[in-house]
Predicted model as a PDB file, atoms N, CA, C, CB and O in Angstrom, pLDDT in the B-factor column:
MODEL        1                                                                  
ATOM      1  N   UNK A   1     124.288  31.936  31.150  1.00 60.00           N  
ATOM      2  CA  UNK A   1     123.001  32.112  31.781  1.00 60.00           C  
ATOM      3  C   UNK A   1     122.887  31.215  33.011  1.00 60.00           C  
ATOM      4  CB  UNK A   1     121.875  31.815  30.789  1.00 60.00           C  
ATOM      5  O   UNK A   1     122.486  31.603  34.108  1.00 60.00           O  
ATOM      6  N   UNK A   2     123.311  29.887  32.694  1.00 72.00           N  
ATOM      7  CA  UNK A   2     123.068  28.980  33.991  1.00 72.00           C  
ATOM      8  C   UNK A   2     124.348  29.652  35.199  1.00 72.00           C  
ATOM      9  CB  UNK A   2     123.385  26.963  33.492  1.00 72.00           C  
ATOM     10  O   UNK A   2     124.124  29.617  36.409  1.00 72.00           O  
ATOM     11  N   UNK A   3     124.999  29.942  34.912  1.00 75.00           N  
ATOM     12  CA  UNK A   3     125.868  30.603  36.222  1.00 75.00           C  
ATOM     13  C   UNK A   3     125.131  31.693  36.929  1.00 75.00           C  
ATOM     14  CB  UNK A   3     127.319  31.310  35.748  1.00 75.00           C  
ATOM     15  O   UNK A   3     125.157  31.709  38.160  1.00 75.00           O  
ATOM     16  N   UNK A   4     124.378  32.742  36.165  1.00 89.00           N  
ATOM     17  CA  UNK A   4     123.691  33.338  36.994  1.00 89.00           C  
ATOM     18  C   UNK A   4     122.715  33.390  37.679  1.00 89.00           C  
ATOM     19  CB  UNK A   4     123.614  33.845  36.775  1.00 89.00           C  
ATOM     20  O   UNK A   4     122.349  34.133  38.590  1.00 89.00           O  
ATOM     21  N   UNK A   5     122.116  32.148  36.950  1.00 89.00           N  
ATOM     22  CA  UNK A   5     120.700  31.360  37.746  1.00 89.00           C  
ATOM     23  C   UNK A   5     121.306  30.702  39.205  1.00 89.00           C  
ATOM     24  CB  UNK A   5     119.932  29.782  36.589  1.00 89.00           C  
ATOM     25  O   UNK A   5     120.608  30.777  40.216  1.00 89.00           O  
ATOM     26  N   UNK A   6     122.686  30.037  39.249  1.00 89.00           N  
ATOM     27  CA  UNK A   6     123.354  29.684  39.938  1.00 89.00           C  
ATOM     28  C   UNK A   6     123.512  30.426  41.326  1.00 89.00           C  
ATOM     29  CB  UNK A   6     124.230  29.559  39.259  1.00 89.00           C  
ATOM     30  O   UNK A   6     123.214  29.862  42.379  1.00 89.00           O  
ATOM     31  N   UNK A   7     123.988  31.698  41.274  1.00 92.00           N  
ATOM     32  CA  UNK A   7     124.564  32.949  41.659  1.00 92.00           C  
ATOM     33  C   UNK A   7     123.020  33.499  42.464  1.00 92.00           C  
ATOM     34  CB  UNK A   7     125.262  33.979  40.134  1.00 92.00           C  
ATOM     35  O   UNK A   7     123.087  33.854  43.641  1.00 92.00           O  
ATOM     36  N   UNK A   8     122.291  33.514  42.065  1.00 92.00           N  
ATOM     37  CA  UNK A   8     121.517  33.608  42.880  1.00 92.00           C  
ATOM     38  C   UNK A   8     120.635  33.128  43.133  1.00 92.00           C  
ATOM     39  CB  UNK A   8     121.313  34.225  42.942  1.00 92.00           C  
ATOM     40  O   UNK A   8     119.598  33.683  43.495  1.00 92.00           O  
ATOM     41  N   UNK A   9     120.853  31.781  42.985  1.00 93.00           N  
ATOM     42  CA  UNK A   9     120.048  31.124  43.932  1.00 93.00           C  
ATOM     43  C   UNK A   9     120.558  30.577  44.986  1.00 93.00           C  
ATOM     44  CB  UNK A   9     119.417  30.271  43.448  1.00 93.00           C  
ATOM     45  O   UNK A   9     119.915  29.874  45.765  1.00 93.00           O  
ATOM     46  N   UNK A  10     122.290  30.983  45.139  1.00 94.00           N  
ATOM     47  CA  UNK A  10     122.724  31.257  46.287  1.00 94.00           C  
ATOM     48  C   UNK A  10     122.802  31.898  47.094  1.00 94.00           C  
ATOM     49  CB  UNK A  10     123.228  31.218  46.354  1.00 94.00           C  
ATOM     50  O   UNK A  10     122.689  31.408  48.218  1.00 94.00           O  
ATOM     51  N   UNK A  11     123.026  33.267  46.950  1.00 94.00           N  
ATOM     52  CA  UNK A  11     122.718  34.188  47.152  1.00 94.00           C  
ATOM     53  C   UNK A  11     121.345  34.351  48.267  1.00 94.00           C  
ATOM     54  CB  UNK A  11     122.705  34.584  45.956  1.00 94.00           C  
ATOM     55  O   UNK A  11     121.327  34.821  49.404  1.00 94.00           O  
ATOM     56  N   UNK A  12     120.183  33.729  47.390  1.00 95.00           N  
ATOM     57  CA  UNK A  12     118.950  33.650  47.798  1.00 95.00           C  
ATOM     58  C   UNK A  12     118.703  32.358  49.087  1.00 95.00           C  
ATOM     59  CB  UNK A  12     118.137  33.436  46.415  1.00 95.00           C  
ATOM     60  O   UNK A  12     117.838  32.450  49.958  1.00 95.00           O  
ATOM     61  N   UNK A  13     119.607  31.272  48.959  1.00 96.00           N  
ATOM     62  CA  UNK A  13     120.069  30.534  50.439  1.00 96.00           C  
ATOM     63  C   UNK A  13     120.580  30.997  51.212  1.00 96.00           C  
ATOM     64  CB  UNK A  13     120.786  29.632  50.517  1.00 96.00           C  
ATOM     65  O   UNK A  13     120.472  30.677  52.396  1.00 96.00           O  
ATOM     66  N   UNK A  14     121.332  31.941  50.745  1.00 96.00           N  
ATOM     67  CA  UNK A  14     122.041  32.411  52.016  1.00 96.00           C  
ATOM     68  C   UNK A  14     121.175  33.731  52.854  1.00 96.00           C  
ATOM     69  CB  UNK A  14     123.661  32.951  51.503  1.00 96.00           C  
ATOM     70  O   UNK A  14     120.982  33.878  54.061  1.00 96.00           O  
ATOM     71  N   UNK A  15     120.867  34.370  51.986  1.00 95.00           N  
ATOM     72  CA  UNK A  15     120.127  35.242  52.621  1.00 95.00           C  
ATOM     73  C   UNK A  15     118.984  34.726  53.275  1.00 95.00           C  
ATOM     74  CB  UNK A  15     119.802  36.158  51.823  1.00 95.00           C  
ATOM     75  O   UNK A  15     118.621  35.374  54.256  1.00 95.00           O  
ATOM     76  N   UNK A  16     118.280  33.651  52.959  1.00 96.00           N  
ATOM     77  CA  UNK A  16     117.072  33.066  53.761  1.00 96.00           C  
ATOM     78  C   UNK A  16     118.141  32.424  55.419  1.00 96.00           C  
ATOM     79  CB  UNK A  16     116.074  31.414  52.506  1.00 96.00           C  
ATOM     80  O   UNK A  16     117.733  32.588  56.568  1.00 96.00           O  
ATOM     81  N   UNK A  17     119.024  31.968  55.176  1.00 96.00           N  
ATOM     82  CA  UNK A  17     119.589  31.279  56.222  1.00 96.00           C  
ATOM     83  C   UNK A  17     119.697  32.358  57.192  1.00 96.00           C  
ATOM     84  CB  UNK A  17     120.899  30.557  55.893  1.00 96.00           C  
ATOM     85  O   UNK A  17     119.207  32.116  58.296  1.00 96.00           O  
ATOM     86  N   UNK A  18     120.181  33.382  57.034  1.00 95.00           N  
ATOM     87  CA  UNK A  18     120.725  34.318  57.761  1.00 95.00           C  
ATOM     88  C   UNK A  18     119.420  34.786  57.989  1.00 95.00           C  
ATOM     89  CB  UNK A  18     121.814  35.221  57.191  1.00 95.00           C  
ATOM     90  O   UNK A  18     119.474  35.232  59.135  1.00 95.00           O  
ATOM     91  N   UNK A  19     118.044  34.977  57.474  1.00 94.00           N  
ATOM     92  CA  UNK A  19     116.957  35.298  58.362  1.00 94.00           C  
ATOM     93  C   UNK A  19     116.541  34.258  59.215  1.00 94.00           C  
ATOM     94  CB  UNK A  19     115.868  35.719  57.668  1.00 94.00           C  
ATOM     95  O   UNK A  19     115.419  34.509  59.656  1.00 94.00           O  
ATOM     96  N   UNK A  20     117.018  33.136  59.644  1.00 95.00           N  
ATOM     97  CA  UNK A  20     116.902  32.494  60.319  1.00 95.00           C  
ATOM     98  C   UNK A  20     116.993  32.355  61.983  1.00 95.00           C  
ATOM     99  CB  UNK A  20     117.354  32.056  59.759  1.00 95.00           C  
ATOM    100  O   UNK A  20     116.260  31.768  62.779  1.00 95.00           O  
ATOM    101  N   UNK A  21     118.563  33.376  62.221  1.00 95.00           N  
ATOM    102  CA  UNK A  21     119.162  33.670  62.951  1.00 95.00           C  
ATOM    103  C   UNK A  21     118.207  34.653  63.943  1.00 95.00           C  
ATOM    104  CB  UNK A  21     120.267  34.059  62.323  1.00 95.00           C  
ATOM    105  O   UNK A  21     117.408  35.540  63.641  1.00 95.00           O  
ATOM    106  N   UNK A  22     118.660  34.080  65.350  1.00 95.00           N  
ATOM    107  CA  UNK A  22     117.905  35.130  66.350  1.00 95.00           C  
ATOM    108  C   UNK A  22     118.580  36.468  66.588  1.00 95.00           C  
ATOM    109  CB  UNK A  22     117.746  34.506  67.792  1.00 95.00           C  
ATOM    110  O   UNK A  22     118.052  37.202  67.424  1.00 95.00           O  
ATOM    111  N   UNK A  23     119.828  36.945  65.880  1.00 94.00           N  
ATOM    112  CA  UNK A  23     119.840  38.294  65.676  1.00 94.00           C  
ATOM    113  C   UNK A  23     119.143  39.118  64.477  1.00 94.00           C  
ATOM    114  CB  UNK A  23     121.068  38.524  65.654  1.00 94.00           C  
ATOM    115  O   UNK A  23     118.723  40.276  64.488  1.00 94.00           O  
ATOM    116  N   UNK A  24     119.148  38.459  63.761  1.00 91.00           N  
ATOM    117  CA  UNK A  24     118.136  38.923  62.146  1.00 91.00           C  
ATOM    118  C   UNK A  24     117.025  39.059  62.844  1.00 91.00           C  
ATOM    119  CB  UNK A  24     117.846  37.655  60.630  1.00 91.00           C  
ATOM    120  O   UNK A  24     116.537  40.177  62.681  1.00 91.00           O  
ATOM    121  N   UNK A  25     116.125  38.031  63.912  1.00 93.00           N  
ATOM    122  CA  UNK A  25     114.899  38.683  64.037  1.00 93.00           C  
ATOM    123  C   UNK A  25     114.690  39.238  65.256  1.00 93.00           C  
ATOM    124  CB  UNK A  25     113.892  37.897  63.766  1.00 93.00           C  
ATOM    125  O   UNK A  25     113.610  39.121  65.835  1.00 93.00           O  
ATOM    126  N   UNK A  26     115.608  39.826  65.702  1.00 92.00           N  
ATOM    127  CA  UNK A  26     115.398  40.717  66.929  1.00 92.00           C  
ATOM    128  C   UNK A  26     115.512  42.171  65.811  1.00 92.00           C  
ATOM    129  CB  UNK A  26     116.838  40.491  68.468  1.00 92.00           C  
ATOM    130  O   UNK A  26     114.650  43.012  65.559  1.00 92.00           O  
ATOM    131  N   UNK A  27     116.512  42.081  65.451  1.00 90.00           N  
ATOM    132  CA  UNK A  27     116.261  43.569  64.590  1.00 90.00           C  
ATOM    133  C   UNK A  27     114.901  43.963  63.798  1.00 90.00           C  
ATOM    134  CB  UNK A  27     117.342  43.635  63.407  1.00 90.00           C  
ATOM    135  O   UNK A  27     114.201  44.971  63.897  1.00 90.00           O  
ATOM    136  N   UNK A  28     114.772  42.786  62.959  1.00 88.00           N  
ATOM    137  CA  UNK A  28     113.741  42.433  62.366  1.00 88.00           C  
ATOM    138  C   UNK A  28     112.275  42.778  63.109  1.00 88.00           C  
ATOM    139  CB  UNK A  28     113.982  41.094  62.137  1.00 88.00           C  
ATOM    140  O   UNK A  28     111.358  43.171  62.388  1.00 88.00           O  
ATOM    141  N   UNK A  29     112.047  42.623  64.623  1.00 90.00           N  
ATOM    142  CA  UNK A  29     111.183  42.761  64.934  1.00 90.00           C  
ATOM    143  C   UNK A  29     111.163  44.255  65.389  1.00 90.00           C  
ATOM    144  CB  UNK A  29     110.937  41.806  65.615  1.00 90.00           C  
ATOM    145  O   UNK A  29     110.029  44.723  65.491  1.00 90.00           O  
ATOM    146  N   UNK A  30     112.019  44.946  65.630  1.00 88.00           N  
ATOM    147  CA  UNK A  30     112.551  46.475  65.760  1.00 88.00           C  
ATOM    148  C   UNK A  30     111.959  47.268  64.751  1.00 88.00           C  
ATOM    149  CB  UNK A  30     114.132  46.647  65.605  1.00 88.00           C  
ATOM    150  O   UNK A  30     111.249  48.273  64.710  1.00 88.00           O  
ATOM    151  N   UNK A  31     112.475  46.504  63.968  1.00 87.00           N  
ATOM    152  CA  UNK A  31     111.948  47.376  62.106  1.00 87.00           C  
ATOM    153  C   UNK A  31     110.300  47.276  62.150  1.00 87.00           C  
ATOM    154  CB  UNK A  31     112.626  46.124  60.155  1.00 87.00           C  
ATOM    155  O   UNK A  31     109.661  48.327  62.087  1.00 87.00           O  
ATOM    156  N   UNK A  32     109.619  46.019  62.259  1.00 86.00           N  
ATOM    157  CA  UNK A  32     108.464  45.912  61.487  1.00 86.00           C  
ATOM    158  C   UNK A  32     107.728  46.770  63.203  1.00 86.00           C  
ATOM    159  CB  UNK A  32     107.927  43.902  60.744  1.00 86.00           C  
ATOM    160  O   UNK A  32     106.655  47.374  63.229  1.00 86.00           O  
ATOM    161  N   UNK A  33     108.093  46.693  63.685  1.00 84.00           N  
ATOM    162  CA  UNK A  33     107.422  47.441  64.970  1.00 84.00           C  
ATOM    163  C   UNK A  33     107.352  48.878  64.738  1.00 84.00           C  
ATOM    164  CB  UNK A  33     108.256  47.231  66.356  1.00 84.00           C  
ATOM    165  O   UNK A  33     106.254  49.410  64.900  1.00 84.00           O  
ATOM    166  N   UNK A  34     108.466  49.679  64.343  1.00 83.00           N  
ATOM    167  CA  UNK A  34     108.400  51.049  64.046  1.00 83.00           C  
ATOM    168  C   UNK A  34     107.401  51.125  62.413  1.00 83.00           C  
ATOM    169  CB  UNK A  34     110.193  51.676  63.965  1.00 83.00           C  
ATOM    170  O   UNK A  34     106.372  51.755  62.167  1.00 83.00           O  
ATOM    171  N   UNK A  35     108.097  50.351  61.675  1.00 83.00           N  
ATOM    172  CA  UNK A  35     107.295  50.485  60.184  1.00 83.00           C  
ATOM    173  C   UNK A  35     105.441  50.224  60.737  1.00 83.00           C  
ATOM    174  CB  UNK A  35     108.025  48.834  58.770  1.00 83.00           C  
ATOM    175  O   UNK A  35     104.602  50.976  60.241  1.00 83.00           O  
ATOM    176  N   UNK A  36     105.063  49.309  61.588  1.00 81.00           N  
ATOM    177  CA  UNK A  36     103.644  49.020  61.617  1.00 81.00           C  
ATOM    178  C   UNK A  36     103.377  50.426  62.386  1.00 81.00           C  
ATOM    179  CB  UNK A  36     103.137  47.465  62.425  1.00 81.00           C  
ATOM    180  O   UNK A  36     102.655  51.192  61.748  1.00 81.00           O  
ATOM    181  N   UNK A  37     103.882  50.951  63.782  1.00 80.00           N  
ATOM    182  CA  UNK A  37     103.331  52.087  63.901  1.00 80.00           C  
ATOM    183  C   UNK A  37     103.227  53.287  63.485  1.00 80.00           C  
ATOM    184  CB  UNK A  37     103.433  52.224  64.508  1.00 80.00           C  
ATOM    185  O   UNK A  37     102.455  54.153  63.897  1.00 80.00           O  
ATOM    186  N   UNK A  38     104.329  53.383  62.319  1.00 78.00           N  
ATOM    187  CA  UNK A  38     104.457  54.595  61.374  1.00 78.00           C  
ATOM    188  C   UNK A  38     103.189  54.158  60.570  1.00 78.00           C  
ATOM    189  CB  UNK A  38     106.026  54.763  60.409  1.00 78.00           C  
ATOM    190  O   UNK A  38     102.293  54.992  60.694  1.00 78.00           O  
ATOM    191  N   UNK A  39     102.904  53.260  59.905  1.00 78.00           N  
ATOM    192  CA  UNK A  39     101.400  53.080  58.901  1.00 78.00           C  
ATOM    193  C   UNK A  39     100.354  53.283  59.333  1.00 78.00           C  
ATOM    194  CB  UNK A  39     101.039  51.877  58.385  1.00 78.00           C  
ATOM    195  O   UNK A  39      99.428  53.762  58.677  1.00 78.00           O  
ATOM    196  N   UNK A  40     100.289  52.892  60.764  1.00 75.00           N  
ATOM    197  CA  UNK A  40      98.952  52.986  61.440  1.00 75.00           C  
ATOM    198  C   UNK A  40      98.471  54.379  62.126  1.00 75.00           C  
ATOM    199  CB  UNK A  40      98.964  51.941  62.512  1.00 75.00           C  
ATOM    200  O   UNK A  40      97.277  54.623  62.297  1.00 75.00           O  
ATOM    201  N   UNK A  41      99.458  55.227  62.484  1.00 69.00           N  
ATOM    202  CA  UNK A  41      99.190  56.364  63.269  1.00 69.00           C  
ATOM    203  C   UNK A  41      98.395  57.263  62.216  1.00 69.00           C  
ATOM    204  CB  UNK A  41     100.576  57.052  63.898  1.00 69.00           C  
ATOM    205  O   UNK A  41      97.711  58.157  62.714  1.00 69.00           O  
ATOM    206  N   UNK A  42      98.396  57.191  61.381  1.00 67.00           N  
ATOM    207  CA  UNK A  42      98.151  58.300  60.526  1.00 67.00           C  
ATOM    208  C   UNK A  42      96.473  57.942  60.421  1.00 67.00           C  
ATOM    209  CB  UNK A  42      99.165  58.301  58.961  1.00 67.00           C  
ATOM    210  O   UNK A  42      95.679  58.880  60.495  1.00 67.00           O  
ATOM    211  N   UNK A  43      95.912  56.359  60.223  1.00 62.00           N  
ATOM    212  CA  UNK A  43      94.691  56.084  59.888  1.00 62.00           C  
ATOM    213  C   UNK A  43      93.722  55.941  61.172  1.00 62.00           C  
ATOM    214  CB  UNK A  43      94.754  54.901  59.056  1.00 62.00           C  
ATOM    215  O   UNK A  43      92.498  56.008  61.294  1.00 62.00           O  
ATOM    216  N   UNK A  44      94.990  55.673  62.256  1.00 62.00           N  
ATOM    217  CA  UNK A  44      94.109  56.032  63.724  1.00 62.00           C  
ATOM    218  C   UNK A  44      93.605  57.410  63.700  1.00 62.00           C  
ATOM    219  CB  UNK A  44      95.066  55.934  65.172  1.00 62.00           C  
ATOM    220  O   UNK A  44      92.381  57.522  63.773  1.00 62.00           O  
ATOM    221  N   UNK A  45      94.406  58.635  63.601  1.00 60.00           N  
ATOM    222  CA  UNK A  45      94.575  59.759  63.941  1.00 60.00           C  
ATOM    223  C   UNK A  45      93.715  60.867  62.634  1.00 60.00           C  
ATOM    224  CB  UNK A  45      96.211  59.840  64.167  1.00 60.00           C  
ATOM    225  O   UNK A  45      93.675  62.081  62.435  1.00 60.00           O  
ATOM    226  N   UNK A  46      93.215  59.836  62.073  1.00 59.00           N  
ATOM    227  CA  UNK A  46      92.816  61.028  60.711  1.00 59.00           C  
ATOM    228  C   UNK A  46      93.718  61.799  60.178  1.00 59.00           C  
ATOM    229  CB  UNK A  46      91.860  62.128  61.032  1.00 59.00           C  
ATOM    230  O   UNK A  46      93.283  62.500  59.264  1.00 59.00           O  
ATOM    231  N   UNK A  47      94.796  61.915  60.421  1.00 57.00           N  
ATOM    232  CA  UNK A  47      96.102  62.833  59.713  1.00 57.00           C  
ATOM    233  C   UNK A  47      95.823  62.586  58.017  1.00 57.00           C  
ATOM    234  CB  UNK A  47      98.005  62.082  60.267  1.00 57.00           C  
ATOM    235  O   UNK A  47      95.843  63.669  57.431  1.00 57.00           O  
ATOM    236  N   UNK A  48      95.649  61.788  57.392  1.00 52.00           N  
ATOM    237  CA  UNK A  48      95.489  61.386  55.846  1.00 52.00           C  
ATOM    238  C   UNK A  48      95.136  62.219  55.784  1.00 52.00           C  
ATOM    239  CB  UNK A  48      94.825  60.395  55.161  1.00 52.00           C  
ATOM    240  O   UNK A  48      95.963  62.877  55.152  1.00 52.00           O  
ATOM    241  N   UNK A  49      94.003  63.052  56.132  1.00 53.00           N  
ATOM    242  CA  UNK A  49      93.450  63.821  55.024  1.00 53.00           C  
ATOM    243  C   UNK A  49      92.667  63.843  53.803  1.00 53.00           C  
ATOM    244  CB  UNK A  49      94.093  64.134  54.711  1.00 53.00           C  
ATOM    245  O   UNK A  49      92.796  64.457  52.744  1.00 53.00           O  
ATOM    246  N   UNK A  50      91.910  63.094  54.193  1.00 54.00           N  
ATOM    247  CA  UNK A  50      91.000  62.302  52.797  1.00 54.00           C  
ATOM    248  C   UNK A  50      90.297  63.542  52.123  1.00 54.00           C  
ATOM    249  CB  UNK A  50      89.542  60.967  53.350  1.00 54.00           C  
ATOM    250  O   UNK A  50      89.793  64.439  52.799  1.00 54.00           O  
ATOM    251  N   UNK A  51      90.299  63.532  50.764  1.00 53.00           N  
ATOM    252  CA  UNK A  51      89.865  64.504  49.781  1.00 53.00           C  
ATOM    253  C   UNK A  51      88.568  64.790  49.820  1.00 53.00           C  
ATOM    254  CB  UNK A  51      90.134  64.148  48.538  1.00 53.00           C  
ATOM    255  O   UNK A  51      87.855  63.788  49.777  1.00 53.00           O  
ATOM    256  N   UNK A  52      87.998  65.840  49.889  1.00 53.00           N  
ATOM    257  CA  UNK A  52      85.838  66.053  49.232  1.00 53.00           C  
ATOM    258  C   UNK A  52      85.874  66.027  48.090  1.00 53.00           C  
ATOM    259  CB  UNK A  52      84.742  67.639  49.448  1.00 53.00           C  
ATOM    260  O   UNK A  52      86.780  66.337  47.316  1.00 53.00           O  
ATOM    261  N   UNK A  53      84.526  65.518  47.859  1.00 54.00           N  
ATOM    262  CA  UNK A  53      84.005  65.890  46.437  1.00 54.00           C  
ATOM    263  C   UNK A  53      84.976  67.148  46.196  1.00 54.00           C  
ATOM    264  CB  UNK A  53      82.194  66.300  46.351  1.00 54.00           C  
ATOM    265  O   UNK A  53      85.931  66.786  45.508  1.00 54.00           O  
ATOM    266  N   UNK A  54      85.036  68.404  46.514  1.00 58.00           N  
ATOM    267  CA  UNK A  54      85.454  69.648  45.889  1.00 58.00           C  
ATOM    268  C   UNK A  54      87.029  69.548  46.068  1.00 58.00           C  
ATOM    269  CB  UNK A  54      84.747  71.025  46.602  1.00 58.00           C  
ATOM    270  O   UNK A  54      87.727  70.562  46.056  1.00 58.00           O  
ATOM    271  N   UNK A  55      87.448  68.528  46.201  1.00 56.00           N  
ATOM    272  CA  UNK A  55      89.021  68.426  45.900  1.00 56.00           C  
ATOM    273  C   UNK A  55      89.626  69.385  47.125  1.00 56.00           C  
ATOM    274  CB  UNK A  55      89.491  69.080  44.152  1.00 56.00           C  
ATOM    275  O   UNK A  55      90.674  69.899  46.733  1.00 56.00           O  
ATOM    276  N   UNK A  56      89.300  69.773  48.449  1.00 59.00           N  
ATOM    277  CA  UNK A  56      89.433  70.148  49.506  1.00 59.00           C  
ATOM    278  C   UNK A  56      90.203  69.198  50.452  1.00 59.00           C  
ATOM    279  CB  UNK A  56      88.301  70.473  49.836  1.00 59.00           C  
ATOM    280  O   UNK A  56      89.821  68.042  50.273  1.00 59.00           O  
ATOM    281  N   UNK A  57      90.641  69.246  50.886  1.00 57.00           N  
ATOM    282  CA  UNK A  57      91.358  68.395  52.016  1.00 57.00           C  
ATOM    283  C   UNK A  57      91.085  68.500  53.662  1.00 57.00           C  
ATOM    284  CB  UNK A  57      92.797  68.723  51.859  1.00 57.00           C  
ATOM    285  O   UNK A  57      91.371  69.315  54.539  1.00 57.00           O  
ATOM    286  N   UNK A  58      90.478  67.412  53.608  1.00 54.00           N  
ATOM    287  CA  UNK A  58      89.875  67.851  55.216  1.00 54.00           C  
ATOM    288  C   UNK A  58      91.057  67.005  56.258  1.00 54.00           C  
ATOM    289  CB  UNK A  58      87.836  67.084  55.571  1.00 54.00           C  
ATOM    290  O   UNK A  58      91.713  65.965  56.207  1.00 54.00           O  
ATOM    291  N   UNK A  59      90.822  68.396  57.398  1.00 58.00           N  
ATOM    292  CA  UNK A  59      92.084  67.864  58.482  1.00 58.00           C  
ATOM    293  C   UNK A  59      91.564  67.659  59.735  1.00 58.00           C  
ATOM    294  CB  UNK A  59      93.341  68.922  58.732  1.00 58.00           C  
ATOM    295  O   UNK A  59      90.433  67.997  60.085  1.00 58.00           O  
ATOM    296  N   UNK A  60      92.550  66.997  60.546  1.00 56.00           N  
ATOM    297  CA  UNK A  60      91.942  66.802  62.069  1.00 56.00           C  
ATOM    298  C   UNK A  60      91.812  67.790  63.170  1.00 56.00           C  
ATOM    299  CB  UNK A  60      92.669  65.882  62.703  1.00 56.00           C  
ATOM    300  O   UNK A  60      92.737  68.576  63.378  1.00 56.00           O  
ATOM    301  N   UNK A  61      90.979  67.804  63.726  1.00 57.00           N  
ATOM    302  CA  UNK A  61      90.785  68.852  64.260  1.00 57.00           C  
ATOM    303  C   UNK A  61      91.607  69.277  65.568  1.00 57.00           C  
ATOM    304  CB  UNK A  61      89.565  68.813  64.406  1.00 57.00           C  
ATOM    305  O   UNK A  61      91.542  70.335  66.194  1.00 57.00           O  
ATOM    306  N   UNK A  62      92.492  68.014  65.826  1.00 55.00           N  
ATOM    307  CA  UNK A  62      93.709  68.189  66.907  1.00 55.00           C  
ATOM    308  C   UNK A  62      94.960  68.331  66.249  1.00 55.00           C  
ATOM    309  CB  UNK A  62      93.880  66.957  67.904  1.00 55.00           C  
ATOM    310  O   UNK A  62      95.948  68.012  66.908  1.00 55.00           O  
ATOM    311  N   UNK A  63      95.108  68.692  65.231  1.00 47.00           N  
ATOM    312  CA  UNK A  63      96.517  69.563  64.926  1.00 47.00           C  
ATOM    313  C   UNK A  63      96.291  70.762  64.800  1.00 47.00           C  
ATOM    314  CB  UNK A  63      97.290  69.267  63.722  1.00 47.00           C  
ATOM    315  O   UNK A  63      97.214  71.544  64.573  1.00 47.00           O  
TER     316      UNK A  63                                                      
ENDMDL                                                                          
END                                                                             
């Protein structure tokens, strides 16, 4: 058991170290840039589709 507690909690140094690095967060900022505007377009844009009372699905009126 203690070897695998071991194992990754190296594991878990190393991977923090390596987010350290200014290539980890140039990508890093690539990713969370596309992921934040993929989440947000949809709640700007009304695309969701939020449900009625009658279980209807209402849409935007620009698609």
């Amino acid at each position: 058991m203690d070897v695998l507690f071991w194992e990754l909690r190296d594991l878990q140094l190393r991977v923090r170290a390596e987010q350290q690095t200014p290539e980890w967060k140039r990508r890093y900022a690539v990713r969370s840039g596309v992921e934040g505007t993929v989440t947000s377009s949809p709640m700007a844009t009304a695309c969701g589709a939020a449900a009625t009372e009658g279980g209807e699905r209402l849409t935007s009126s620009t698609s």
